[in-house]
Structures are given as structure tokens and as C-alpha cells.
C-alpha atoms as an extended CHARMM CRD file, in Angstrom:
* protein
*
       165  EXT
         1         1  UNK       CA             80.4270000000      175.5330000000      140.1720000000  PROA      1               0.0000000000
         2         2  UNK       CA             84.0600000000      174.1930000000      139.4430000000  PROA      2               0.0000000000
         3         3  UNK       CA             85.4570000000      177.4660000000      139.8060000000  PROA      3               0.0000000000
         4         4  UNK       CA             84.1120000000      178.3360000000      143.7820000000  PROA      4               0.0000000000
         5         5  UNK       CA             84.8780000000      174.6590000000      144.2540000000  PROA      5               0.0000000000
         6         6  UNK       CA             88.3200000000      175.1090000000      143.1760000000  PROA      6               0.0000000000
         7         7  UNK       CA             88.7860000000      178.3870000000      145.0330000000  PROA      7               0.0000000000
         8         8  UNK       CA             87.3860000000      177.0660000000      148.4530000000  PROA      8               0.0000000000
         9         9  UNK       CA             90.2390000000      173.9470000000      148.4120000000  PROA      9               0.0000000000
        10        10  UNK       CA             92.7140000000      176.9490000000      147.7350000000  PROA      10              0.0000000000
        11        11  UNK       CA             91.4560000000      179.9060000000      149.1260000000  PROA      11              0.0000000000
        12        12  UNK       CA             90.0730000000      178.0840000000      152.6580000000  PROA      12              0.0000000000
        13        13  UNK       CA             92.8850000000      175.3250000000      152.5760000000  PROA      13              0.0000000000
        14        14  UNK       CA             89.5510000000      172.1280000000      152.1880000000  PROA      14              0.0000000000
        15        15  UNK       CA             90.1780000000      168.6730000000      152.2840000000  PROA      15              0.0000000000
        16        16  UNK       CA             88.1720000000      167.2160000000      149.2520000000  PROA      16              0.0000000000
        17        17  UNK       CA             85.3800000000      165.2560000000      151.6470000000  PROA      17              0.0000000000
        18        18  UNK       CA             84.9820000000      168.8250000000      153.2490000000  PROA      18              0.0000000000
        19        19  UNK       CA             84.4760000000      170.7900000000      149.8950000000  PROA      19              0.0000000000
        20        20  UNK       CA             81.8060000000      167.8840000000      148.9380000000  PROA      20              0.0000000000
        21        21  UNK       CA             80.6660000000      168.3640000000      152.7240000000  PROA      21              0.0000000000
        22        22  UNK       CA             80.0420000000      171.7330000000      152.1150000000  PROA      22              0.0000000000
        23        23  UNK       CA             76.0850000000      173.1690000000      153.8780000000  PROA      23              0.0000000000
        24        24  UNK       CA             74.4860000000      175.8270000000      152.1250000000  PROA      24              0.0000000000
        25        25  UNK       CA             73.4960000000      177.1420000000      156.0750000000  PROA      25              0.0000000000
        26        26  UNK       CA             77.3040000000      176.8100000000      156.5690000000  PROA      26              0.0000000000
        27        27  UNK       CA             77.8370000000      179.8670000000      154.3970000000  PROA      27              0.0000000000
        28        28  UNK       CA             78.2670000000      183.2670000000      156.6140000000  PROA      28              0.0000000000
        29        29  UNK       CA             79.7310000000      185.0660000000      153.1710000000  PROA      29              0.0000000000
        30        30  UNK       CA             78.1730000000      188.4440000000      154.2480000000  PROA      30              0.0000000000
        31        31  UNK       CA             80.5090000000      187.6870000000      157.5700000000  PROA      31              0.0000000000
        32        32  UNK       CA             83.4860000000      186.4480000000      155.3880000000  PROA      32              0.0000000000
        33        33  UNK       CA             83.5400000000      182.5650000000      156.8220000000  PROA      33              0.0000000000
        34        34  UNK       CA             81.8450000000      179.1940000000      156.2510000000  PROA      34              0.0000000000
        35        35  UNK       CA             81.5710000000      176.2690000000      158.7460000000  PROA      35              0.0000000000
        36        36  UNK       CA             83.0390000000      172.7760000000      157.4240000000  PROA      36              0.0000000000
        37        37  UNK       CA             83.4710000000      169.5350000000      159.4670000000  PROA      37              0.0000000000
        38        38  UNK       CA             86.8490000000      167.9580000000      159.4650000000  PROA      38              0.0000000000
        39        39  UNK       CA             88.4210000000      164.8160000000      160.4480000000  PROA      39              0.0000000000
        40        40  UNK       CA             86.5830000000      163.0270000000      163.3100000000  PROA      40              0.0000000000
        41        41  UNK       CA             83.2250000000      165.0250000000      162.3790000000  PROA      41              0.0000000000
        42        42  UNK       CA             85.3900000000      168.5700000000      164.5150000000  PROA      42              0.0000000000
        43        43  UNK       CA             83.4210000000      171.6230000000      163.4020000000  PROA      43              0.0000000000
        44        44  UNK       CA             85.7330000000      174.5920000000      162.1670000000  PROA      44              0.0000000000
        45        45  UNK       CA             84.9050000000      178.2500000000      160.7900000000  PROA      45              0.0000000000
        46        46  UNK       CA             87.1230000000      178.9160000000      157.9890000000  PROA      46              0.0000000000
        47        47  UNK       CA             87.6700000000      182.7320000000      156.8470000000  PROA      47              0.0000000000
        48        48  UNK       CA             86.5670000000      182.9170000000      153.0490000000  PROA      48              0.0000000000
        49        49  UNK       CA             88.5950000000      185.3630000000      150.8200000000  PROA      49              0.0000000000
        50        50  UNK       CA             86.7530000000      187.8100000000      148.3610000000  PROA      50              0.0000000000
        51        51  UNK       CA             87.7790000000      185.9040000000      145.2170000000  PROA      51              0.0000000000
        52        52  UNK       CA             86.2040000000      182.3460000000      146.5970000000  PROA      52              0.0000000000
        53        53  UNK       CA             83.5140000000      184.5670000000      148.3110000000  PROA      53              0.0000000000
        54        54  UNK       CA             82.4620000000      186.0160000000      144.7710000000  PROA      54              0.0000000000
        55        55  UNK       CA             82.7800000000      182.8870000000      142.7550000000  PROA      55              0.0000000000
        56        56  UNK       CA             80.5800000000      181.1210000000      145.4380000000  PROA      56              0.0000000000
        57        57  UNK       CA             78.0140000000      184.0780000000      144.9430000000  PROA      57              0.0000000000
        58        58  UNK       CA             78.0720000000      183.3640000000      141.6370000000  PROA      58              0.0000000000
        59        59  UNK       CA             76.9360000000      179.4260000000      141.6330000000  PROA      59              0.0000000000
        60        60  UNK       CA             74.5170000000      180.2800000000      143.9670000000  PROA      60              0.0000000000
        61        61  UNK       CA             72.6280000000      182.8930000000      141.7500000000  PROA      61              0.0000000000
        62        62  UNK       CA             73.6440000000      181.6820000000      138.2310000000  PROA      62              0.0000000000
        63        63  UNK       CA             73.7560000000      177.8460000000      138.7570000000  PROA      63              0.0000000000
        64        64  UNK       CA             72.3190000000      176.0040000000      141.7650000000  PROA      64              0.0000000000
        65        65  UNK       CA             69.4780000000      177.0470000000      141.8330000000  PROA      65              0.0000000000
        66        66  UNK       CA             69.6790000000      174.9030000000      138.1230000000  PROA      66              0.0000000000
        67        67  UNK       CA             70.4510000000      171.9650000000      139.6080000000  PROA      67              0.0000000000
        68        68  UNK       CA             68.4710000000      171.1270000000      143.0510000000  PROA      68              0.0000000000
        69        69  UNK       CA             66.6160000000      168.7120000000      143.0630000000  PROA      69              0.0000000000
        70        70  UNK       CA             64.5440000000      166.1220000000      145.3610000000  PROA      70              0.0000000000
        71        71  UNK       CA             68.2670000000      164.4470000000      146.2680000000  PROA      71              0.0000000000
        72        72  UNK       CA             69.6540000000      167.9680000000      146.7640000000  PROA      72              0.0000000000
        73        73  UNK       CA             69.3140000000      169.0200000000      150.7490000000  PROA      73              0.0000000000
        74        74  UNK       CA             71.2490000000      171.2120000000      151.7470000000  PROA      74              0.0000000000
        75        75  UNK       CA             74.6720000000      170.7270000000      150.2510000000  PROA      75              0.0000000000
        76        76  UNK       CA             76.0760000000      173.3830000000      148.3690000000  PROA      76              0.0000000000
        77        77  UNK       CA             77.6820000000      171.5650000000      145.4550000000  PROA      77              0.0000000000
        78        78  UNK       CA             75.5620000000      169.3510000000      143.4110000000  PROA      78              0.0000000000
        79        79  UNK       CA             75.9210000000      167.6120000000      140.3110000000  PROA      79              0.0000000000
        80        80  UNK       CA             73.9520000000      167.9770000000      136.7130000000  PROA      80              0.0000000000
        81        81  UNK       CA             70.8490000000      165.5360000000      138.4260000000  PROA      81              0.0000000000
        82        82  UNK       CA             70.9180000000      167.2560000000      141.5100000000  PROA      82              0.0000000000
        83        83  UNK       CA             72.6870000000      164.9460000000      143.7740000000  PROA      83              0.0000000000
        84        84  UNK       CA             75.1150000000      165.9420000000      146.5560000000  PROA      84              0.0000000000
        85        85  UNK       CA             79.0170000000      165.9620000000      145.3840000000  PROA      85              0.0000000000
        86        86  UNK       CA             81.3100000000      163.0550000000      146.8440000000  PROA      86              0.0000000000
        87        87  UNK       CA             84.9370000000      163.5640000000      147.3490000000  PROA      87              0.0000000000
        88        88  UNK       CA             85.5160000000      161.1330000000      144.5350000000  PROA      88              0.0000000000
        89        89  UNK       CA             84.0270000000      163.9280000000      142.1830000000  PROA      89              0.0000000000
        90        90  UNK       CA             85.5420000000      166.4750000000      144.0620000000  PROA      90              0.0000000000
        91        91  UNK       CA             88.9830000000      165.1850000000      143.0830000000  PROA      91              0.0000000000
        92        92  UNK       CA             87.6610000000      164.8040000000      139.5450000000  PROA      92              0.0000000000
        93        93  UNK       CA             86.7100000000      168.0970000000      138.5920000000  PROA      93              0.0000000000
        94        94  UNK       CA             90.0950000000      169.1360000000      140.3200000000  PROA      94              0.0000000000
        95        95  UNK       CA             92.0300000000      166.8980000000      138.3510000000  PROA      95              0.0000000000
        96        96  UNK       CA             90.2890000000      167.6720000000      135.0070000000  PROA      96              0.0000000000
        97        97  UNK       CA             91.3790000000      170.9690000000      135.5940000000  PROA      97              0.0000000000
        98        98  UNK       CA             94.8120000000      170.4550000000      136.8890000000  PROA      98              0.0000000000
        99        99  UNK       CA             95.2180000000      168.6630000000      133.6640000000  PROA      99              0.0000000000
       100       100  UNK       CA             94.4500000000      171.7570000000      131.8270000000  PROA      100             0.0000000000
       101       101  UNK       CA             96.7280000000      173.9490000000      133.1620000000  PROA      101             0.0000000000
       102       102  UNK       CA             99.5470000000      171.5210000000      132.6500000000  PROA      102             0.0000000000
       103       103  UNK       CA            100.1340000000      170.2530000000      136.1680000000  PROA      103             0.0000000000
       104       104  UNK       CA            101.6590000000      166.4230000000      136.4080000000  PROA      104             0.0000000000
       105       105  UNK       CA             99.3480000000      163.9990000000      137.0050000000  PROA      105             0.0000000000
       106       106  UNK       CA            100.6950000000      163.2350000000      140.5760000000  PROA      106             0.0000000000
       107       107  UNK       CA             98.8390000000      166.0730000000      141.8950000000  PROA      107             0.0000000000
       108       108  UNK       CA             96.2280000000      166.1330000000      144.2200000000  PROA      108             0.0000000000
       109       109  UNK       CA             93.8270000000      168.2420000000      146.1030000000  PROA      109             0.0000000000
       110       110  UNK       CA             95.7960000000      167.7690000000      149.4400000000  PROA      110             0.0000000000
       111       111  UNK       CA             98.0150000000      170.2200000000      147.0660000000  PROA      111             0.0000000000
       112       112  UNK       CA             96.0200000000      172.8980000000      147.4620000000  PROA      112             0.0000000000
       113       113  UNK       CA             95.5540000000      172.6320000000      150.7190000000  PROA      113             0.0000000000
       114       114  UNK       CA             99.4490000000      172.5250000000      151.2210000000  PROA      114             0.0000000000
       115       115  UNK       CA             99.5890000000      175.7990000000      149.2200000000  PROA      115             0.0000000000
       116       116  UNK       CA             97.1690000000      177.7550000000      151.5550000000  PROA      116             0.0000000000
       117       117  UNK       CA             99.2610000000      176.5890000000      154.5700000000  PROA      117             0.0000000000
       118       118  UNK       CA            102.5440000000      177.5350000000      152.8570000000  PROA      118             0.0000000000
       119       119  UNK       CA            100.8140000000      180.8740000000      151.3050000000  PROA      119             0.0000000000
       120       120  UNK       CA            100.0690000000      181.7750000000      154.4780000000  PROA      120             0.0000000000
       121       121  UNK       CA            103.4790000000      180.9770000000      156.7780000000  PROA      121             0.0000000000
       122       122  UNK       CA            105.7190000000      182.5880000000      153.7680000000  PROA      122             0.0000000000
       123       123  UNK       CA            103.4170000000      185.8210000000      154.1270000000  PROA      123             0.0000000000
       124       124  UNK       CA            103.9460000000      185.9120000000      158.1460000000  PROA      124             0.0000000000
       125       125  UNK       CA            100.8310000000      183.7500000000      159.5710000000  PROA      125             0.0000000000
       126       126  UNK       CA            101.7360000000      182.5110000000      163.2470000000  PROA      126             0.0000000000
       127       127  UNK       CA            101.5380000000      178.7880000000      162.8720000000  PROA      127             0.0000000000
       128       128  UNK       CA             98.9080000000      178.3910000000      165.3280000000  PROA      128             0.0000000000
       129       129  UNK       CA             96.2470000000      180.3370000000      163.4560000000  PROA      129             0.0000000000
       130       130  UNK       CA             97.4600000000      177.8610000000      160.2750000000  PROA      130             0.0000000000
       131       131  UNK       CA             96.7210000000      174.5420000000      162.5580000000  PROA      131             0.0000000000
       132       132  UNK       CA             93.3790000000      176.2090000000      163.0070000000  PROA      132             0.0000000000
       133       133  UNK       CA             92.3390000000      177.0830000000      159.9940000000  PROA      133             0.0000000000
       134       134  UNK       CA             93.5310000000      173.5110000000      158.9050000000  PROA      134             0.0000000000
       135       135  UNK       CA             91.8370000000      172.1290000000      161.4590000000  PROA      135             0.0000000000
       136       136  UNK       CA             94.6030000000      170.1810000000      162.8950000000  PROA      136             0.0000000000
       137       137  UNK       CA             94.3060000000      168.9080000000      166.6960000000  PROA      137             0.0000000000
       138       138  UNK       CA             98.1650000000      169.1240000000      167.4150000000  PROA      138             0.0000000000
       139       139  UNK       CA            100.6970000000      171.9670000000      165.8790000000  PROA      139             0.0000000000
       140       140  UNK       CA            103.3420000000      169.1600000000      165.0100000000  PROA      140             0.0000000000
       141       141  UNK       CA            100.6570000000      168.4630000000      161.9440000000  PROA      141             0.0000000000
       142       142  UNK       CA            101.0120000000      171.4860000000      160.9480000000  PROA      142             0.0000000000
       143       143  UNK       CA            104.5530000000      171.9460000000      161.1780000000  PROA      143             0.0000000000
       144       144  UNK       CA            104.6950000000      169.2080000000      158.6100000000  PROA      144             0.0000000000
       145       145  UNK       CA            103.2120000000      172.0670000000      155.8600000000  PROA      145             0.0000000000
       146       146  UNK       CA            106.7920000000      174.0820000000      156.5570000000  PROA      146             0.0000000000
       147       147  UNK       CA            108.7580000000      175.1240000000      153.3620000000  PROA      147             0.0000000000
       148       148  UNK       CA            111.1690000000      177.3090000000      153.7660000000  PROA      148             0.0000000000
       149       149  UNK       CA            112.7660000000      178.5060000000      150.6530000000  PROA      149             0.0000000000
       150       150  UNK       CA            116.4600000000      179.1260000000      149.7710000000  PROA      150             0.0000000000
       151       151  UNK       CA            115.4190000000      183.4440000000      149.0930000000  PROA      151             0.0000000000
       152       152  UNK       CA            113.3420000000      183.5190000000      152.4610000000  PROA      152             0.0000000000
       153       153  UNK       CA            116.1200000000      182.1870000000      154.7510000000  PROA      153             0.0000000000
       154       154  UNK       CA            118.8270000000      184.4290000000      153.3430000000  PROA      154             0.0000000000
       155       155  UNK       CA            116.5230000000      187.2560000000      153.8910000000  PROA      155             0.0000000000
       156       156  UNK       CA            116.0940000000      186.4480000000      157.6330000000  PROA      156             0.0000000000
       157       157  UNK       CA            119.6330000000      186.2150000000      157.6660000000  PROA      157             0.0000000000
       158       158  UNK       CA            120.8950000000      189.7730000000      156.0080000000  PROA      158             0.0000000000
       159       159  UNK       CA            117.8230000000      191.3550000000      158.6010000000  PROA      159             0.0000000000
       160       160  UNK       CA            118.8330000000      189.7580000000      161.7610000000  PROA      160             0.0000000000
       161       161  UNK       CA            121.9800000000      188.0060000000      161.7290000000  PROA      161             0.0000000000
       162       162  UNK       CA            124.6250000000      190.4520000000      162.5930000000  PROA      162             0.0000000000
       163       163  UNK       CA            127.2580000000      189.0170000000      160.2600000000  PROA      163             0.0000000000
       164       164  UNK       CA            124.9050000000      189.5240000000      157.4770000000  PROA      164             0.0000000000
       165       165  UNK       CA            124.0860000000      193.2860000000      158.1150000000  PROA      165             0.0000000000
């Protein structure tokens, strides 16, 4: 369970009260997206990457089925009695684990989110496809999630400034 929870806030760029929003009928995996609700209740479909994809296949076979219960519904992550996630677990598990692997204790799931967004622009995303993956109304949100680094600028320079070439 905590690893497709951690891979959907990377891999699909989730806001924790999305993740713990999550629908089993949201799911399309065979299609390669799931449906979340955002800020002000907006639907979006999200692509899903294989890794997320397979670790999501693997809580539903190996563990959910575990832990429904009466409480359950339809939500896809659940605790040990059965009862839905809230985004105050969410951040939790994520910060149990961040813990682990040595990250500071200032960071938060909005971090992962930031990643996907930054993941994306540094590997050539337009930013409009970024705002709506994120879900963001306006594209001046999602310019906020901009980072270029020192190595990325000086290679736009040497490939299209003439001084450079």
C-alpha cells in the first residue's frame, strides 16, 4: 500500500487529500490514467506511469482485498480496520518514509508533487500540459514550479546563442 501511495504523489504529481481521495472506479490502469478531484471538487485524468501502475496492481491483488471492510466504499487506500485514508495519514506514511531515506524533516508531500512538475519541464513538457496534469486553473500557478538549473541554462546557451556556438 505505502509504496503505490508513494508512487502516485510522485509519479501523477497528487496533492495528499487527492491520494487519500483516491476511487477504486477512478482507476483506468489498463488505459494508463486515473481520475482524482482537485481543489474546488475540479475532476482531472491524470496519466499513470508503469512503475505506479504496477505497484497499484499490486495492493489491489496482494493487499486490499485484506483490508475492506463495512467502512471501506470505494476508496482505494484503506487502513489496517478498513477505513478510508485521510490526508493526515497520507502525510504520515510519507513522512515515515521520508525519514528513512534521510530526507530533513521540513519535507512534505507538496515535494513530490513539485518534483513531477520539475521532472517533467527539465525533460521538455510544454508548461500547459504540466498546469493540467496539476490541475491548476491559471498557468501563472504553474509557472511557480519553474527551476531552472545552472547546467540547463548554459546548455540552451552553447545550442542557440550564437556567441556560445
Amino acid at each position: 500500500r505505502d509504496k503505490a501511495m508513494l508512487e502516485l504523489l510522485y509519479g501523477c504529481g497528487l496533492r495528499a487529500h487527492e491520494l487519500a481521495g483516491l476511487k477504486v472506479s477512478g482507476l483506468r490502469l489498463d488505459q494508463g490514467y486515473l481520475r482524482c478531484f482537485g481543489k474546488g471538487r475540479r475532476e482531472r485524468l491524470v496519466p499513470i506511469g508503469r512503475r505506479a501502475t504496477a505497484a497499484v496492481q499490486e495492493y489491489l491483488r496482494d493487499q486490499r482485498p485484506r483490508l475492506v471492510s463495512a467502512h471501506s466504499g470505494d476508496c482505494l487506500f484503506l487502513s489496517r480496520s478498513g477505513h478510508p485514508l485521510s490526508r493526515v495519514e497520507v502525510w504520515r506514511v510519507f513522512k515515515k518514509y521520508a525519514k528513512r531515506a534521510g530526507f530533513s524533516e521540513s519535507i512534505v508531500t507538496h515535494d513530490m508533487r513539485r518534483a513531477f512538475a520539475s521532472h517533467l519541464l527539465q525533460g521538455g513538457a510544454d508548461l500547459d500540459s504540466v498546469r493540467l496534469m496539476l490541475g491548476h486553473a491559471h498557468l501563472t500557478t504553474t509557472q511557480r514550479y519553474l527551476f531552472i538549473g545552472l547546467d540547463q541554462l548554459k546548455q540552451t546557451c552553447r545550442r542557440f546563442h550564437p556567441a556560445f556556438q
